[in-house]
PDB file of N, H, CA, C and O in Angstrom:
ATOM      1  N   UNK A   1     -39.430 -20.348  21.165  1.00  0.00           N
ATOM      2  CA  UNK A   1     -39.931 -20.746  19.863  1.00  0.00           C
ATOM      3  C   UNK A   1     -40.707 -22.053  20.000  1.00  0.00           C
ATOM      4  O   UNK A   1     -40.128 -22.859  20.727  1.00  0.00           O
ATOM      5  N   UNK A   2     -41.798 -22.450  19.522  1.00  0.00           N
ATOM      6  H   UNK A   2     -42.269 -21.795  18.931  1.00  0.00           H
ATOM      7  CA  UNK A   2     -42.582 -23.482  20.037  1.00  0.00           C
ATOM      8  C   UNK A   2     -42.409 -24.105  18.293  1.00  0.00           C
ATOM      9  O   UNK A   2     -42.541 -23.523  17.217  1.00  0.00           O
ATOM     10  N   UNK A   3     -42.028 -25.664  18.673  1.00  0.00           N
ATOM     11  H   UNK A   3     -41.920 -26.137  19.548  1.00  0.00           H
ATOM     12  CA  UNK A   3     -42.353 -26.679  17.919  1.00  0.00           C
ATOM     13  C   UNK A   3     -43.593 -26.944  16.996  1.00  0.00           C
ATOM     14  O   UNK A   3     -44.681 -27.378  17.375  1.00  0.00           O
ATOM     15  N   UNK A   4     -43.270 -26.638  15.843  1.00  0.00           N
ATOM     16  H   UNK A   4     -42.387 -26.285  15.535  1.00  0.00           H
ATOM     17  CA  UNK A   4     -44.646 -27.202  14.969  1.00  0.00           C
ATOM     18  C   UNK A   4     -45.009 -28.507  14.770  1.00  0.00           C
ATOM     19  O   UNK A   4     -44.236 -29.298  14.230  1.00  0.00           O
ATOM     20  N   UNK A   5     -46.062 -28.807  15.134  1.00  0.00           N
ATOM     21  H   UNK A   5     -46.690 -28.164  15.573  1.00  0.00           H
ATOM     22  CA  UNK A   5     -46.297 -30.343  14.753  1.00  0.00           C
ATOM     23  C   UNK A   5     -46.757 -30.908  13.094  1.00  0.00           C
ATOM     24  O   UNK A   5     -47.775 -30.593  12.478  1.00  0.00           O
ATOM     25  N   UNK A   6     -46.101 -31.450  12.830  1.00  0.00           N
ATOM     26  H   UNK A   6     -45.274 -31.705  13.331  1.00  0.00           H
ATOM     27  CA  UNK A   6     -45.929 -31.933  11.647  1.00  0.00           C
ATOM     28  C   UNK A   6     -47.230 -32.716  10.806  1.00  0.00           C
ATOM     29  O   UNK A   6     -47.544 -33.838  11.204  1.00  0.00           O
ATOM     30  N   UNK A   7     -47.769 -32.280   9.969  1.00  0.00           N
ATOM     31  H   UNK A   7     -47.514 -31.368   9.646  1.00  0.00           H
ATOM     32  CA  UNK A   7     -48.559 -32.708   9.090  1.00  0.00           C
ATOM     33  C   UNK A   7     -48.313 -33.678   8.291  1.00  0.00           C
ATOM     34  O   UNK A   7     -47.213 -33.435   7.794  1.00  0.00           O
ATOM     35  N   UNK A   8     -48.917 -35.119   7.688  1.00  0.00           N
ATOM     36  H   UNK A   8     -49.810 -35.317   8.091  1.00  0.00           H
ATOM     37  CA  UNK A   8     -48.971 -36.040   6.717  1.00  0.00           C
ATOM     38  C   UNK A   8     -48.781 -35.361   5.675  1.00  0.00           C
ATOM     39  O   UNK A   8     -47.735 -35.690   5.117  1.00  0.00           O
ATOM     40  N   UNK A   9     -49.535 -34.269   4.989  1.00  0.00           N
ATOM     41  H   UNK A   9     -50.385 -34.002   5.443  1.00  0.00           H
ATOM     42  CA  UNK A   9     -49.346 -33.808   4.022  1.00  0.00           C
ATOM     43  C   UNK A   9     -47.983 -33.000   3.481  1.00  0.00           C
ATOM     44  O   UNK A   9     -47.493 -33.022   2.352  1.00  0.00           O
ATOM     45  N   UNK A  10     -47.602 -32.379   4.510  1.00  0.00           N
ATOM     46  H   UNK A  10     -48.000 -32.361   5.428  1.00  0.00           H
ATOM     47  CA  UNK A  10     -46.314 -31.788   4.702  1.00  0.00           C
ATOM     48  C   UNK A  10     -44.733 -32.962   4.584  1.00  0.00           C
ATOM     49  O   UNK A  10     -43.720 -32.777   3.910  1.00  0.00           O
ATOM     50  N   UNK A  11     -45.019 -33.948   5.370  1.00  0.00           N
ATOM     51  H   UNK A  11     -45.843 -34.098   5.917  1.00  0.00           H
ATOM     52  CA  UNK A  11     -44.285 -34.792   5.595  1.00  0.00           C
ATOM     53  C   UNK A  11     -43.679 -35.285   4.011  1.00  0.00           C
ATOM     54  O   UNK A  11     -42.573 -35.446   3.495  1.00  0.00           O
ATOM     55  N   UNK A  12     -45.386 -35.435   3.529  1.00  0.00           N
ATOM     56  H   UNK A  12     -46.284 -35.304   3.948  1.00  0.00           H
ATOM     57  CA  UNK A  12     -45.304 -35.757   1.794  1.00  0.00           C
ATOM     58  C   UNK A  12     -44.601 -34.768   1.140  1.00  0.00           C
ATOM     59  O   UNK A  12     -43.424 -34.563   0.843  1.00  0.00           O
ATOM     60  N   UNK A  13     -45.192 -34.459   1.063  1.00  0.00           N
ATOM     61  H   UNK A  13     -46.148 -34.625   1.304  1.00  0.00           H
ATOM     62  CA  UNK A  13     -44.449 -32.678   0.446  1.00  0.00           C
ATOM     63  C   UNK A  13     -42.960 -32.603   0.343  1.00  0.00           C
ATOM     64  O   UNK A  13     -42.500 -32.537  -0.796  1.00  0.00           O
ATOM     65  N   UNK A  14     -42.223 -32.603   1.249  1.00  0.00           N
ATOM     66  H   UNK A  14     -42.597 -32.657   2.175  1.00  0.00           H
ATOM     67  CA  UNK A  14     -40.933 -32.465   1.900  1.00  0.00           C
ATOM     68  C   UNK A  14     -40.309 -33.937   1.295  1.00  0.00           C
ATOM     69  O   UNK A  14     -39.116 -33.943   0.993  1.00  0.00           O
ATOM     70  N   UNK A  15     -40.937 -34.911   1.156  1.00  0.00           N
ATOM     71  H   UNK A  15     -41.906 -34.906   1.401  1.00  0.00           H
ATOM     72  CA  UNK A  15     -39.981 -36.178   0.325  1.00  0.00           C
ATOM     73  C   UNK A  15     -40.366 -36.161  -0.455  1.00  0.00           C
ATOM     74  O   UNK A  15     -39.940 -37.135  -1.076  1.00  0.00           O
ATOM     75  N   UNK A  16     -41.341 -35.384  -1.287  1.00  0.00           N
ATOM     76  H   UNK A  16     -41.687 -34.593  -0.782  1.00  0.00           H
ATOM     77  CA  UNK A  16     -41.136 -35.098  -2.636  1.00  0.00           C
ATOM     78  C   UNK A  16     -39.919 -34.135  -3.064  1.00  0.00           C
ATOM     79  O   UNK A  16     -39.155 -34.211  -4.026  1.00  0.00           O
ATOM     80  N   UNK A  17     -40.001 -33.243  -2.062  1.00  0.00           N
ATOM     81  H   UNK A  17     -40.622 -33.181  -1.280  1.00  0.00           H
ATOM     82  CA  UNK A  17     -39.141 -32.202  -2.572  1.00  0.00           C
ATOM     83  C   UNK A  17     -37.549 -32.914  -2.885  1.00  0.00           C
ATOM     84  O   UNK A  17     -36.895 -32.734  -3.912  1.00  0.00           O
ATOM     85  N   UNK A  18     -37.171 -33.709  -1.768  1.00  0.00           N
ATOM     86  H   UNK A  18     -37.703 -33.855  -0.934  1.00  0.00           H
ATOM     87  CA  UNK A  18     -36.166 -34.462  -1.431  1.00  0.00           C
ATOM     88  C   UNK A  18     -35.756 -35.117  -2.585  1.00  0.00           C
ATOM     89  O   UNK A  18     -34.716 -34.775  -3.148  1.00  0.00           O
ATOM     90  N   UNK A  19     -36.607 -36.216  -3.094  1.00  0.00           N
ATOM     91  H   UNK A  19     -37.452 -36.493  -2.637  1.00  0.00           H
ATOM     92  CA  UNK A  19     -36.734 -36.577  -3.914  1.00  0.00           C
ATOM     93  C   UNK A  19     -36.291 -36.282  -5.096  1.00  0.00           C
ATOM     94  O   UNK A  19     -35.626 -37.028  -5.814  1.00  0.00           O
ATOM     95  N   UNK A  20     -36.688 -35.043  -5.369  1.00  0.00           N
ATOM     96  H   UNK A  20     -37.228 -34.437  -4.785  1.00  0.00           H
ATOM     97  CA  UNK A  20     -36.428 -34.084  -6.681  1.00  0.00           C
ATOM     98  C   UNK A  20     -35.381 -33.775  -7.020  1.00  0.00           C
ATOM     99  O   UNK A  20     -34.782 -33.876  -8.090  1.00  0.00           O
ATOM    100  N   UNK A  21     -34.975 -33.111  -5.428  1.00  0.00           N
ATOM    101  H   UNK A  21     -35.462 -33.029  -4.558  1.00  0.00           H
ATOM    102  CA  UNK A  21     -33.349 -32.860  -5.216  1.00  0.00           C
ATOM    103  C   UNK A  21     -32.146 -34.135  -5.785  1.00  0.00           C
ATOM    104  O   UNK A  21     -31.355 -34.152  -6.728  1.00  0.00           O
ATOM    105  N   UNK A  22     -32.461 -35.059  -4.767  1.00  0.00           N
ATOM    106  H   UNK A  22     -33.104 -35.045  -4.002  1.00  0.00           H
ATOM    107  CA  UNK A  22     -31.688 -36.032  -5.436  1.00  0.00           C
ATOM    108  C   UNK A  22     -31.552 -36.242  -6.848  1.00  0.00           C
ATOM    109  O   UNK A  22     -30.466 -36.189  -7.425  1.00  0.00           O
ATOM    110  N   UNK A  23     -33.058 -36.570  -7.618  1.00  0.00           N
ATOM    111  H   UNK A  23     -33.940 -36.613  -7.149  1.00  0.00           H
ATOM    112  CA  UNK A  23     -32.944 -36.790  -9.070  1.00  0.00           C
ATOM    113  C   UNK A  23     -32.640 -35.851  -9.904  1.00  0.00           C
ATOM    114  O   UNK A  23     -32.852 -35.834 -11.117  1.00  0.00           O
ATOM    115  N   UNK A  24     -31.921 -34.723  -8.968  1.00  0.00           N
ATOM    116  H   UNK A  24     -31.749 -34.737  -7.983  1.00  0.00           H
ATOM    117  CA  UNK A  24     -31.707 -33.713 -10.570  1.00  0.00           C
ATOM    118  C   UNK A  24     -30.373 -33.582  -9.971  1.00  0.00           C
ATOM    119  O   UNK A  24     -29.936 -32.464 -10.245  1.00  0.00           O
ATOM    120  N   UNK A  25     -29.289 -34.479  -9.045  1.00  0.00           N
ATOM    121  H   UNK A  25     -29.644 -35.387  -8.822  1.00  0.00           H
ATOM    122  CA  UNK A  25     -28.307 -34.014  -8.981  1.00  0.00           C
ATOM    123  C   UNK A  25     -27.817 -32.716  -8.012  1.00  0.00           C
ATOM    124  O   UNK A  25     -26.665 -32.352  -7.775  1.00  0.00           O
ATOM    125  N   UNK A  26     -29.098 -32.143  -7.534  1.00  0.00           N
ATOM    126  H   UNK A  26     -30.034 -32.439  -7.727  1.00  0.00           H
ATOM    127  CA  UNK A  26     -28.823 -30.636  -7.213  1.00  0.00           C
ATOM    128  C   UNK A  26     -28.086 -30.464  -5.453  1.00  0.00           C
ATOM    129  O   UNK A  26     -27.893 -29.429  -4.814  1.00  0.00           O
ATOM    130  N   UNK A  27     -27.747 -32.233  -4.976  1.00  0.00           N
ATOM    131  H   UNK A  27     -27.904 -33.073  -5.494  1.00  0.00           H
ATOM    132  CA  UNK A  27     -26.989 -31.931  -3.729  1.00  0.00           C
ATOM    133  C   UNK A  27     -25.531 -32.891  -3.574  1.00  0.00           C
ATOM    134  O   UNK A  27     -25.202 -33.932  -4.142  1.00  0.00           O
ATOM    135  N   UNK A  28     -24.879 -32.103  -2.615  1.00  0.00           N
ATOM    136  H   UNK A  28     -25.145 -31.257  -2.154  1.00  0.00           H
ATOM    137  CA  UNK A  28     -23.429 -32.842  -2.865  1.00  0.00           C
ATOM    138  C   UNK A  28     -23.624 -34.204  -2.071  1.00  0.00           C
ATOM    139  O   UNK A  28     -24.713 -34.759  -1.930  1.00  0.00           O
ATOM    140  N   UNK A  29     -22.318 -34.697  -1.532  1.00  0.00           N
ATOM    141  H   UNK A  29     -21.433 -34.245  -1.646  1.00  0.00           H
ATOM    142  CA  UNK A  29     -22.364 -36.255  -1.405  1.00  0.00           C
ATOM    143  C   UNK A  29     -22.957 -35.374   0.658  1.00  0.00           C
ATOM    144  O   UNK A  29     -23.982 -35.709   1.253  1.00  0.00           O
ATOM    145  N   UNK A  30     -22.099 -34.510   1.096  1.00  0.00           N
ATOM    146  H   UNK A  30     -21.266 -34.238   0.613  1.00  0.00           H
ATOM    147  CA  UNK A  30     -22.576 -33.783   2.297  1.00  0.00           C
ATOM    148  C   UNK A  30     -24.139 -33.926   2.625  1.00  0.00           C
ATOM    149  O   UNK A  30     -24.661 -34.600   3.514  1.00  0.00           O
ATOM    150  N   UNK A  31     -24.721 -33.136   1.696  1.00  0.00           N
ATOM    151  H   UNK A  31     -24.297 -32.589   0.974  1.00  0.00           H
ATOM    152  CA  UNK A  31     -26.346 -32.860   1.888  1.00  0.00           C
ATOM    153  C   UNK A  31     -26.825 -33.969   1.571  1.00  0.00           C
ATOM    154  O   UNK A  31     -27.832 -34.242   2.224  1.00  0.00           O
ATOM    155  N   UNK A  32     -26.458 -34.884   0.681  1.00  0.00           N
ATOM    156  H   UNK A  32     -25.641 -34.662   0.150  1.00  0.00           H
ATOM    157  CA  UNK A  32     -27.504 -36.062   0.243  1.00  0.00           C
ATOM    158  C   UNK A  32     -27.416 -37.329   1.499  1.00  0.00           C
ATOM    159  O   UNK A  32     -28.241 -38.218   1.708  1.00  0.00           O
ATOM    160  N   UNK A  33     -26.371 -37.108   2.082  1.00  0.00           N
ATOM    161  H   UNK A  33     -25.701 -36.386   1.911  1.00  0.00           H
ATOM    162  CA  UNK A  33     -26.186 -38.220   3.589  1.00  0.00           C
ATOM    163  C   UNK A  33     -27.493 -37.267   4.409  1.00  0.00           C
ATOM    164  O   UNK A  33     -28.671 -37.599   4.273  1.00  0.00           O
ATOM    165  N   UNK A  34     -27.167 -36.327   5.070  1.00  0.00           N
ATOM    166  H   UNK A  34     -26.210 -36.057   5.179  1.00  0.00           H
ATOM    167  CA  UNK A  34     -28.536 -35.677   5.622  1.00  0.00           C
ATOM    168  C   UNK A  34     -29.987 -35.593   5.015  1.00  0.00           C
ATOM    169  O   UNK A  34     -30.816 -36.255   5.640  1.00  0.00           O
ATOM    170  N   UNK A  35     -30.292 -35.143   4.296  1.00  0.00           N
ATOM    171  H   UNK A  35     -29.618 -34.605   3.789  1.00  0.00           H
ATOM    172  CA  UNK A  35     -31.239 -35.464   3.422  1.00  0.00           C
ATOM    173  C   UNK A  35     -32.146 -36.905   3.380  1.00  0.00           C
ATOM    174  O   UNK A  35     -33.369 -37.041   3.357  1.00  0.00           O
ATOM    175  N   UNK A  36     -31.172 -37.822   3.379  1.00  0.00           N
ATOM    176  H   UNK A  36     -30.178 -37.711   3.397  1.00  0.00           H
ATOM    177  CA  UNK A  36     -31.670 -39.490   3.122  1.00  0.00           C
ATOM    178  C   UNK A  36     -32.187 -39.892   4.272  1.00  0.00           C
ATOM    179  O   UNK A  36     -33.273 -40.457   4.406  1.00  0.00           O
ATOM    180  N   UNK A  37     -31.215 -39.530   5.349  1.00  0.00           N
ATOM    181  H   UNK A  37     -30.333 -39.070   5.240  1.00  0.00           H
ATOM    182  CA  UNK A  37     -31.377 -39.120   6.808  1.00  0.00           C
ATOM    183  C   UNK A  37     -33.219 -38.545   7.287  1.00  0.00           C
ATOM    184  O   UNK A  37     -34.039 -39.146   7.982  1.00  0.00           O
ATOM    185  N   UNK A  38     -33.324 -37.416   6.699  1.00  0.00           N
ATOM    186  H   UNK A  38     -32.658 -36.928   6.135  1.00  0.00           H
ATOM    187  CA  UNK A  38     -34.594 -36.898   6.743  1.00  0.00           C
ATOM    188  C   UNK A  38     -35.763 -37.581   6.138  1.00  0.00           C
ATOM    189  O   UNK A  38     -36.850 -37.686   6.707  1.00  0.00           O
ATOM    190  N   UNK A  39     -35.507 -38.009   5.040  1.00  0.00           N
ATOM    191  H   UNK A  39     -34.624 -37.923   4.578  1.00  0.00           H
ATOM    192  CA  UNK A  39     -36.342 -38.889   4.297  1.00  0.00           C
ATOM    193  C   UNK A  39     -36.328 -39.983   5.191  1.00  0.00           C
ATOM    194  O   UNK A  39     -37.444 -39.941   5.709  1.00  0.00           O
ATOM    195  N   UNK A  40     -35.684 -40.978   5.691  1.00  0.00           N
ATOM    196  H   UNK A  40     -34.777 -41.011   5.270  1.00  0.00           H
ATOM    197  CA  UNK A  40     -36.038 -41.825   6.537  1.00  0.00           C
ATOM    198  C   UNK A  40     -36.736 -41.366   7.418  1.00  0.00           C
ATOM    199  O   UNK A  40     -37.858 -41.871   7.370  1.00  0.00           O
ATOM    200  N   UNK A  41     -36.632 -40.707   8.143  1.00  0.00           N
ATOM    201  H   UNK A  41     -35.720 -40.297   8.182  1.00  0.00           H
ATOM    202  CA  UNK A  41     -37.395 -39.728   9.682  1.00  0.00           C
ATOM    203  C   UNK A  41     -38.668 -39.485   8.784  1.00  0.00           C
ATOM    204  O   UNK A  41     -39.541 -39.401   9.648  1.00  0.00           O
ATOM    205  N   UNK A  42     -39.188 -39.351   7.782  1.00  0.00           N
ATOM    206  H   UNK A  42     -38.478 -39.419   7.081  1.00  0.00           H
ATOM    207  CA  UNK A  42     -40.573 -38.270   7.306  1.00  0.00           C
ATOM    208  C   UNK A  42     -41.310 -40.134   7.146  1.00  0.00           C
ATOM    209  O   UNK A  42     -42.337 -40.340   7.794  1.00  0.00           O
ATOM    210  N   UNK A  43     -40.792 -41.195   6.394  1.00  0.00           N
ATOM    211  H   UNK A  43     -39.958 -41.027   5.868  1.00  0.00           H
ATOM    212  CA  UNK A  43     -41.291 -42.183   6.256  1.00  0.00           C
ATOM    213  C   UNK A  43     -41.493 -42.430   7.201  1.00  0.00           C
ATOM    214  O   UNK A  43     -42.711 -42.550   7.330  1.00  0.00           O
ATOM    215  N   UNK A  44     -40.617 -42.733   8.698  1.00  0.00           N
ATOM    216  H   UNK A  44     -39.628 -42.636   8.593  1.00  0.00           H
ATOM    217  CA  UNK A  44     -41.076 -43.494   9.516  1.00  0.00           C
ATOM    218  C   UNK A  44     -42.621 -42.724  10.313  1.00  0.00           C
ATOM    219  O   UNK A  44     -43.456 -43.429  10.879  1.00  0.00           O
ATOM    220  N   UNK A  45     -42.722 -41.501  10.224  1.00  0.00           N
ATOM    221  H   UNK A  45     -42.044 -40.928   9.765  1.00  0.00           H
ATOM    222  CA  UNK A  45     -43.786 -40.719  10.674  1.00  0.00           C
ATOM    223  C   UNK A  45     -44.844 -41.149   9.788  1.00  0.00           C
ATOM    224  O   UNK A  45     -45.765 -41.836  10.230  1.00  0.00           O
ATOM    225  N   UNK A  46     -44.810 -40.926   9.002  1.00  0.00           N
ATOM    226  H   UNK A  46     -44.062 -40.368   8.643  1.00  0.00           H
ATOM    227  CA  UNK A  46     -45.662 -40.903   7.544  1.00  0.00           C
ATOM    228  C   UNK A  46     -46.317 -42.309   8.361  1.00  0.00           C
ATOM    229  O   UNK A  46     -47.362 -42.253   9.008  1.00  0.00           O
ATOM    230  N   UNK A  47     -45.513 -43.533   8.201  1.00  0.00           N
ATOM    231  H   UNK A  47     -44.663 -43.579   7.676  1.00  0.00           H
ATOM    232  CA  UNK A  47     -45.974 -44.910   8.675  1.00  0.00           C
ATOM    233  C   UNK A  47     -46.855 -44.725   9.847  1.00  0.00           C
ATOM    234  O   UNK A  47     -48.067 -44.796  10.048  1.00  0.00           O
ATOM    235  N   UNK A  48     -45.792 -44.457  10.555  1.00  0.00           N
ATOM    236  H   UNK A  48     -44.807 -44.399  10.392  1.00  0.00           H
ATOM    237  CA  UNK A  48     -46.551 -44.494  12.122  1.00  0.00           C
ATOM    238  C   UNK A  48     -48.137 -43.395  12.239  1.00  0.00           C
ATOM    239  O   UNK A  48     -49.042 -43.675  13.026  1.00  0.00           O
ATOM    240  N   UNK A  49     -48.177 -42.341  11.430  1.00  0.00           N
ATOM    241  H   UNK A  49     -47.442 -42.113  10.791  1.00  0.00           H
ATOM    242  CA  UNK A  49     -49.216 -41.461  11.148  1.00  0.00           C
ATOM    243  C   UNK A  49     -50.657 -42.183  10.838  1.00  0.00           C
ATOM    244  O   UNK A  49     -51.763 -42.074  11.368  1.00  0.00           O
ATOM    245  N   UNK A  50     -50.183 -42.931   9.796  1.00  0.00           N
ATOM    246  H   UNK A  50     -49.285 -43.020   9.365  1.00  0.00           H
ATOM    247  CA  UNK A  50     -51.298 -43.693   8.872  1.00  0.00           C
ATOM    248  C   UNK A  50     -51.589 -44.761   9.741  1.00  0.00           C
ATOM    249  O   UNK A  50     -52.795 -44.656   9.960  1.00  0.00           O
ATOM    250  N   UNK A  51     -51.068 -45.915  10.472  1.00  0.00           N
ATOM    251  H   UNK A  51     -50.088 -46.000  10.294  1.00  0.00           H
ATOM    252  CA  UNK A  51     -51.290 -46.806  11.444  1.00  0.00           C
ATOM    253  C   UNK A  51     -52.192 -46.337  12.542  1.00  0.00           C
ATOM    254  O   UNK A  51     -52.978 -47.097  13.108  1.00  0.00           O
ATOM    255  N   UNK A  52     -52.010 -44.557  12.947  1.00  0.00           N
ATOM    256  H   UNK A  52     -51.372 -43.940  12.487  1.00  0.00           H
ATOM    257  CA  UNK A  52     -52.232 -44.590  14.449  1.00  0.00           C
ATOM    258  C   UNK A  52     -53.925 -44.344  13.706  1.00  0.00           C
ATOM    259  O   UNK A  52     -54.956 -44.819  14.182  1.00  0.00           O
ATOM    260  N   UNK A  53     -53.825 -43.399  12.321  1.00  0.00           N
ATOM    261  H   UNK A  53     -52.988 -43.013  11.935  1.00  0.00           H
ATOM    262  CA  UNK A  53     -55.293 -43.240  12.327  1.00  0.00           C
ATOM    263  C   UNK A  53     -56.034 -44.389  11.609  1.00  0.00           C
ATOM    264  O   UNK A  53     -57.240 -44.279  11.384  1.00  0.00           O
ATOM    265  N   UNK A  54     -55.317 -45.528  11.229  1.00  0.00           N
ATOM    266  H   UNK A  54     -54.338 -45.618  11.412  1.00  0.00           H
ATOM    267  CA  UNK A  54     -56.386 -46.364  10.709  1.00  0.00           C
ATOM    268  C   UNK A  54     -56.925 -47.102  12.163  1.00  0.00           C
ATOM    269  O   UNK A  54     -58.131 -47.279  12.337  1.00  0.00           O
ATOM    270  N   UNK A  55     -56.011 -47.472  13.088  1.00  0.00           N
ATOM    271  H   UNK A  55     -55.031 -47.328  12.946  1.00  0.00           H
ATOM    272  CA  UNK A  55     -56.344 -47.821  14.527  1.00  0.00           C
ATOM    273  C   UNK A  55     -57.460 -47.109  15.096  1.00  0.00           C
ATOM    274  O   UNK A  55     -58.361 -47.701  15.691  1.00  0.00           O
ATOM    275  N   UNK A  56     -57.433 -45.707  14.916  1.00  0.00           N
ATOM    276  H   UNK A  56     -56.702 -45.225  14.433  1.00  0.00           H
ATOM    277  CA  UNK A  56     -58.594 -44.557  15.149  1.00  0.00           C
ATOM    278  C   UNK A  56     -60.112 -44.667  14.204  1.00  0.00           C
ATOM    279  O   UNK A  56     -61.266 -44.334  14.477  1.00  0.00           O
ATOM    280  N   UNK A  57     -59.593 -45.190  13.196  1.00  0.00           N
ATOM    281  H   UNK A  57     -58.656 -45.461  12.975  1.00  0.00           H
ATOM    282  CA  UNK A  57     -61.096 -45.551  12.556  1.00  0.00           C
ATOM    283  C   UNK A  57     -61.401 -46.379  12.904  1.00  0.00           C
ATOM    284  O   UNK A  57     -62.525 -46.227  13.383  1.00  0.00           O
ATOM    285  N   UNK A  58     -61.016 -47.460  12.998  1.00  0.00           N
ATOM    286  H   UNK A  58     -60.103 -47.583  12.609  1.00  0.00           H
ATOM    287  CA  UNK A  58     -61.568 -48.918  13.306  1.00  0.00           C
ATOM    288  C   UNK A  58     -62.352 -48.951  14.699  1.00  0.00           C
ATOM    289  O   UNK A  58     -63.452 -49.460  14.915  1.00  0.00           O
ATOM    290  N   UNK A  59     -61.186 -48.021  15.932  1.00  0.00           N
ATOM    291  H   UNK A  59     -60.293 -47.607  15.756  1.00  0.00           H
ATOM    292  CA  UNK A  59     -62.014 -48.193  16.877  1.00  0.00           C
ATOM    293  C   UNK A  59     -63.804 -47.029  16.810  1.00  0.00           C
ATOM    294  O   UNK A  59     -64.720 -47.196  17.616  1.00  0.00           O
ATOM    295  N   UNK A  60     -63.826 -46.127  15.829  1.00  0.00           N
ATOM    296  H   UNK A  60     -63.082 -45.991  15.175  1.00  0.00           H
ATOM    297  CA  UNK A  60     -64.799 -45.185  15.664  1.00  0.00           C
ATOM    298  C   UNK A  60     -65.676 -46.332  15.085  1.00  0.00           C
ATOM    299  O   UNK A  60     -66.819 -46.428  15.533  1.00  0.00           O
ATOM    300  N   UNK A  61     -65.130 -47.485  13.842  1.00  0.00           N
ATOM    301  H   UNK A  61     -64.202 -47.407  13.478  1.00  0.00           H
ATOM    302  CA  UNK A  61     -66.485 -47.999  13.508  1.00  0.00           C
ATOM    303  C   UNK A  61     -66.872 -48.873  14.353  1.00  0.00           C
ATOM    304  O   UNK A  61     -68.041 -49.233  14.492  1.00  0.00           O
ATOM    305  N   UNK A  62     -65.754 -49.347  15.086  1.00  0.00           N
ATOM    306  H   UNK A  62     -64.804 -49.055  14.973  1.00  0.00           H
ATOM    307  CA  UNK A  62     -66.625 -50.671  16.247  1.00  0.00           C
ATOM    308  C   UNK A  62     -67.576 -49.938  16.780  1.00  0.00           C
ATOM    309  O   UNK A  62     -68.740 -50.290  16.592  1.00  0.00           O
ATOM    310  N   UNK A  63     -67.226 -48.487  17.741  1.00  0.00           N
ATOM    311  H   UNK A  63     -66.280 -48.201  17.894  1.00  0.00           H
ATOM    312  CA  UNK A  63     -68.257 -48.014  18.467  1.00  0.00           C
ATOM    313  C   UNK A  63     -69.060 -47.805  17.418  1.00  0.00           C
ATOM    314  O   UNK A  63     -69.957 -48.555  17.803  1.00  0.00           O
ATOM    315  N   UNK A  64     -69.464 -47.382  16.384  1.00  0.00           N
ATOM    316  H   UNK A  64     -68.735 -46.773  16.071  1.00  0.00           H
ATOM    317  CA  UNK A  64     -70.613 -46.906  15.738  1.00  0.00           C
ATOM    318  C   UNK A  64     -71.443 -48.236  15.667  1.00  0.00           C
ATOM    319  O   UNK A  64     -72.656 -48.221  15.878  1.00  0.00           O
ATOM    320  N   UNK A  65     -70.678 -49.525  15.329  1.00  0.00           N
ATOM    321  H   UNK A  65     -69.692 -49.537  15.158  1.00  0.00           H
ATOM    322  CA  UNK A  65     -71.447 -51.142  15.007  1.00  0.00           C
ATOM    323  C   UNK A  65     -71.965 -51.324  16.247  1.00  0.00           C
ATOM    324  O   UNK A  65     -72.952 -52.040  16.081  1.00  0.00           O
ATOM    325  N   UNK A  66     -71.812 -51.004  17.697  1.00  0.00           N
ATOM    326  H   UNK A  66     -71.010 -50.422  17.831  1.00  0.00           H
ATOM    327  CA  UNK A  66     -72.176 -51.324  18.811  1.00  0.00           C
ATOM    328  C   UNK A  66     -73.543 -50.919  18.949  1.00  0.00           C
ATOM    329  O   UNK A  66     -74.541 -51.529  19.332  1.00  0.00           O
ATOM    330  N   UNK A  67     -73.313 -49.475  18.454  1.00  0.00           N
ATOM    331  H   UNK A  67     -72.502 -48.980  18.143  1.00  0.00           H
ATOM    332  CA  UNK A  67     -74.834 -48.775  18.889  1.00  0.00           C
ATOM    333  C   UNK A  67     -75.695 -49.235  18.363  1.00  0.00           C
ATOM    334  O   UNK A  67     -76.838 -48.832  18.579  1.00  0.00           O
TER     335      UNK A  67
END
């Protein structure tokens, strides 16, 4: 079974969903420890996601300012 690599948008998606869950009550004290769990893991991606590509633009506009 091969690993899907995970999308920003997805990542979003999924702590919204989380999110939802929590605010309507709909998980026990069990699922909401895992859950919070996951939500930490999707933020820290989410972060590290957005960092690696603003790093990726910047170096695209230096080279473009060079030429």
């Amino acid at each position: 079974m091969t690993k899907k690599t995970l999308k920003y948008s997805e990542a979003i998606s999924e702590i919204e969903e989380i999110v939802a869950q929590i605010e309507s009550n709909e998980l026990d004290v069990d699922e909401l420890t895992v859950k919070i769990k996951r939500v930490s893991d999707l933020i820290k991606f989410c972060r590290a996601k957005l960092r690696n590509t603003e790093e990726e633009v910047q170096k695209i506009m230096s080279d473009f300012n060079e030429e």
